[in-house]
C-alpha positions in Angstrom: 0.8 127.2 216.1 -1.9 126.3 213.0 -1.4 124.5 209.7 -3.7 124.1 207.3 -6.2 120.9 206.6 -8.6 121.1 204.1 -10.9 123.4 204.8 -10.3 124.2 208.7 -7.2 124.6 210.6 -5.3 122.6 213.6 -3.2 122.4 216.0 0.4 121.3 215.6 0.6 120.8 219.3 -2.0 120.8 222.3 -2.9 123.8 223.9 -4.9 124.7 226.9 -7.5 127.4 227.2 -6.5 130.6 228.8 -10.1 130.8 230.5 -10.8 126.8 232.3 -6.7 125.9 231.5 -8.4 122.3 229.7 -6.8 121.3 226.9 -8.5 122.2 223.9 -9.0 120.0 221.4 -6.7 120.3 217.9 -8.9 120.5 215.5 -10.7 124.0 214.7 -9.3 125.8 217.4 -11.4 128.9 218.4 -8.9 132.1 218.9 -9.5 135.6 219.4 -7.8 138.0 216.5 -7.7 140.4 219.3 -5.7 139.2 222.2 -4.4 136.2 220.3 -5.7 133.4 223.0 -7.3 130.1 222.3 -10.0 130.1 224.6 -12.8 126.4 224.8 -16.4 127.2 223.3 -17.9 126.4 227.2 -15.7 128.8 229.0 -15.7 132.1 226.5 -18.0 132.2 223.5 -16.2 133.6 220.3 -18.3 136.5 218.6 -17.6 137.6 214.7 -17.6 141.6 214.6 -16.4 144.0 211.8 -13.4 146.2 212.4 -12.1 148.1 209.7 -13.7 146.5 207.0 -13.2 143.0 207.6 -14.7 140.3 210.1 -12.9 139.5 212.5 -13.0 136.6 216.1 -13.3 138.4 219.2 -13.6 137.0 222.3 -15.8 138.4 225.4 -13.0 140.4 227.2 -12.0 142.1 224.1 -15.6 142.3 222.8 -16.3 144.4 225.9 -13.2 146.9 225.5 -14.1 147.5 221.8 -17.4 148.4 223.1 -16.1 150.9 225.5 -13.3 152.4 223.3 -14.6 155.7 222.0 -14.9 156.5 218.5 -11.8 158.4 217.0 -12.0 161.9 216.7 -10.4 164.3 213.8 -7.4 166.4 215.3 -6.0 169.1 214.0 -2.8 168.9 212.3 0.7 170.1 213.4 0.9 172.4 210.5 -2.3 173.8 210.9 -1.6 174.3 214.6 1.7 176.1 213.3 -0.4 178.3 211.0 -1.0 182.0 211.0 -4.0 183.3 213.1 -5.3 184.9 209.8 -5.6 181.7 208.4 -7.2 179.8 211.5 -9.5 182.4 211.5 -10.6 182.1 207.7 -10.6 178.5 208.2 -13.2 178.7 211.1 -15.0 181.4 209.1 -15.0 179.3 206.4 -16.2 175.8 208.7 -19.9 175.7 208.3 -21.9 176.0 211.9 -22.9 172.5 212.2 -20.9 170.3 210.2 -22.4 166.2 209.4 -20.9 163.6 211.5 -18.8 161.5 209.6 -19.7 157.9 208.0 -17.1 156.2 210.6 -18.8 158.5 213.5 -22.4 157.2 212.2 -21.7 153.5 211.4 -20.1 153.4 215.2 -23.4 154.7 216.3 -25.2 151.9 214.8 -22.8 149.2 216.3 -23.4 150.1 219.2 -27.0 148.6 219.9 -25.8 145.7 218.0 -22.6 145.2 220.5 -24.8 145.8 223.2 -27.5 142.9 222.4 -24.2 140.2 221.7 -23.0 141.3 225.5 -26.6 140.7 227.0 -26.5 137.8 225.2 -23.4 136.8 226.5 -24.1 137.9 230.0 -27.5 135.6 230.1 -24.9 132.9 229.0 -22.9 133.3 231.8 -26.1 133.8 234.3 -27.2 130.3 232.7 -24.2 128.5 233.0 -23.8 130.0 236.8 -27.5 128.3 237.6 -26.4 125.4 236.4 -22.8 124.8 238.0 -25.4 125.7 241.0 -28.2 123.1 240.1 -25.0 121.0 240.2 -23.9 121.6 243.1 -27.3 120.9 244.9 -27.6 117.7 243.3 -24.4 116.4 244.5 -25.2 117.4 247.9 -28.4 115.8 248.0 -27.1 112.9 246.4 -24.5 112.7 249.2 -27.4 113.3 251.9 -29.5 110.6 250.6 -26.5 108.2 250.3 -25.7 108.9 254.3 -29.4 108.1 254.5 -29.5 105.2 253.0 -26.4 103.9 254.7 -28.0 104.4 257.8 -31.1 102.9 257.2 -29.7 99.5 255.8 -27.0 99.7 258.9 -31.0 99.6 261.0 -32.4 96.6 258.6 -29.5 94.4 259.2 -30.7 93.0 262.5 -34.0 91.8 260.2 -31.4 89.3 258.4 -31.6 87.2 261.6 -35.3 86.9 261.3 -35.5 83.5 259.7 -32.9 82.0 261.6 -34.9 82.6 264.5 -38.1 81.7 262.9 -36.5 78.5 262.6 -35.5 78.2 266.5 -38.9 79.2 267.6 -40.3 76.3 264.9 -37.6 73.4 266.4 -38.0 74.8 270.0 -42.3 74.4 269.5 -41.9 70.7 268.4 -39.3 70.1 271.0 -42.0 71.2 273.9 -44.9 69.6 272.3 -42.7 66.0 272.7 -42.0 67.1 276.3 -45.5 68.1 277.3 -46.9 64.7 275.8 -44.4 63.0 277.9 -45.0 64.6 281.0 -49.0 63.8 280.1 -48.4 59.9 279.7 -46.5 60.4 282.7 -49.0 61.5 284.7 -51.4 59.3 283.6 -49.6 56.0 284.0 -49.0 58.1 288.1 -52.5 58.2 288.4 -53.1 54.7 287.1 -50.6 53.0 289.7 -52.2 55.3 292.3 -55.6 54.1 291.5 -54.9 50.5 291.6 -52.4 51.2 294.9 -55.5 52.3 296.9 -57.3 49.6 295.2 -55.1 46.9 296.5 -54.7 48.4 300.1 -57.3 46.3 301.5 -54.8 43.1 300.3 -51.4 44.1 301.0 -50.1 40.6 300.1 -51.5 40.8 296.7 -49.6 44.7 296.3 -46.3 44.6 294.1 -43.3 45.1 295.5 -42.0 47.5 292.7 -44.6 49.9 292.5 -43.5 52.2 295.0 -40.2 52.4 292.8 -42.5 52.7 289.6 -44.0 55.6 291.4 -40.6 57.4 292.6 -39.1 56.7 288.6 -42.1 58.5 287.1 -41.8 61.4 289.6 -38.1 61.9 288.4 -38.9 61.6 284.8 -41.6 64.2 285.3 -39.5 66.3 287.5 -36.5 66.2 284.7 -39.2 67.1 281.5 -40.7 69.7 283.8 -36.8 71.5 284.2 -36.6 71.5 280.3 -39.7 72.7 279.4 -38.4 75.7 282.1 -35.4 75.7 280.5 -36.7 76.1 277.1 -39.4 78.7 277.7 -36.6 80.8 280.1 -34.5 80.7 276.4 -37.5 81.9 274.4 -37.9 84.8 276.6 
C-alpha cells in the first residue's frame, strides 16, 4: 500500500522483497507494473519499457517473458469465417500478394535488439554480483585460515614469555657461584697456608698448635659443603 509524499511515493507499512525477503525500505519503493511485487534494487534491477504507449516498471522475470511473448497476429473474424465462399474468394482476390507488415509488427521488430541488450545487461549484472558473493566467500575463508594460524602460532610464542624470568635466574644463580667459588678459593688458600707452616713446625712439635689439626678438618667441611652447592646449582641449570 502507497500514499503520496511530495514528489515520490511510500510505504504505509514495511514490506519485504519478493527476491532476498529483506525488508525494503519505505520510501520510493521500486515495484514492477507487471507482476505487482516490490522487489530491493540489489536483488532485481527495475527496467523502464514501453507497452502500449506508455512507460511502464518491469522487473527481470517479467522483462524476459515480454521478450519471449510473440507479437499479436490479425485473425479473421467470426463473420468473415461465416461468409459465403464467393466472398472469401473476392476477398483473397482482392488481398494484394505481399501485403506491408504492420506498424505494431515493425516497431516490435525494433524492440527487440533493444530488450535483448537490457537482458545482457542484466545477465552481466547477475555474473558480477555472482563473482563477488564468490570473492566473498574466499575472503572469509582465508580470513578464517589465517586466524587458525595465527592462533597457533602465538599458542607456540607463549613459552618465550618465560624468557626473562629465567634470564633473571641464570643472572642471581651467576652471582650466587661467583660468591661460592671465591669462598672455596680463600678456603684453599688459608688449607695450604696451615699446611705450609704445619710441615714448617714439624721439626718442633712443642712449638705446633694444638688447634690446627681442627682448623684443618673445619676448612675441609666448609669446602666440602660450598663444593655440594656449586653441584647443586649447576645440576639446576642444566
Amino acid at each position: 500500500m502507497l500514499k503520496p509524499e511530495g514528489d515520490d511515493e511510500q510505504l504505509l507499512v514495511a514490506t519485504s522483497c519478493k527476491s532476498c525477503t529483506d525488508v525494503i525500505a519505505m520510501r520510493n519503493p521500486r515495484k514492477c507494473d507487471k507482476c505487482g511485487w516490490y522487489y530491493d534494487l540489489k536483488c532485481m534491477p527495475i527496467q523502464a519499457i514501453r507497452e502500449g504507449g506508455k512507460t511502464i516498471q518491469v522487473c527481470k522475470n517479467c522483462l524476459v517473458a515480454a521478450n519471449k511473448t510473440p507479437s499479436s497476429t490479425s485473425t479473421s473474424s467470426p463473420s468473415s469465417r461465416s461468409g459465403s465462399p464467393l466472398s472469401q474468394q473476392q476477398t483473397r482476390c482482392s488481398k494484394p500478394a505481399s501485403a506491408p507488415p504492420s506498424r505494431s509488427s515493425s516497431s516490435s521488430r525494433k524492440e527487440d535488439p533493444v530488450l535483448n541488450k537490457i537482458l545482457n545487461k542484466l545477465n552481466k549484472l547477475d555474473n558480477i554480483e555472482k563473482q563477488q558473493n564468490e570473492m566473498k566467500n574466499q575472503l572469509s575463508e582465508s580470513k578464517s585460515a589465517l586466524e587458525k594460524r595465527m592462533t597457533a602460532i602465538e599458542k607456540s610464542l607463549e613459552p618465550l614469555k618465560e624468557i626473562p624470568a629465567l634470564i633473571n635466574r641464570v643472572t642471581v644463580m651467576e652471582g650466587e657461584v661467583a660468591a661460592l667459588r671465591a669462598e672455596q678459593e680463600e678456603i684453599k688458600a688459608k688449607l695450604e697456608q696451615l699446611l705450609i707452616n704445619g710441615a714448617g713446625s714439624s721439626s718442633s712439635p712443642s712449638n705446633t698448635p694444638a688447634l690446627c689439626t681442627e682448623t684443618i678438618q673445619q676448612l675441609r667441611e666448609a669446602n666440602t659443603r660450598i663444593q655440594a652447592q656449586l653441584d647443586s646449582v649447576t645440576s639446576s641449570q642444566a
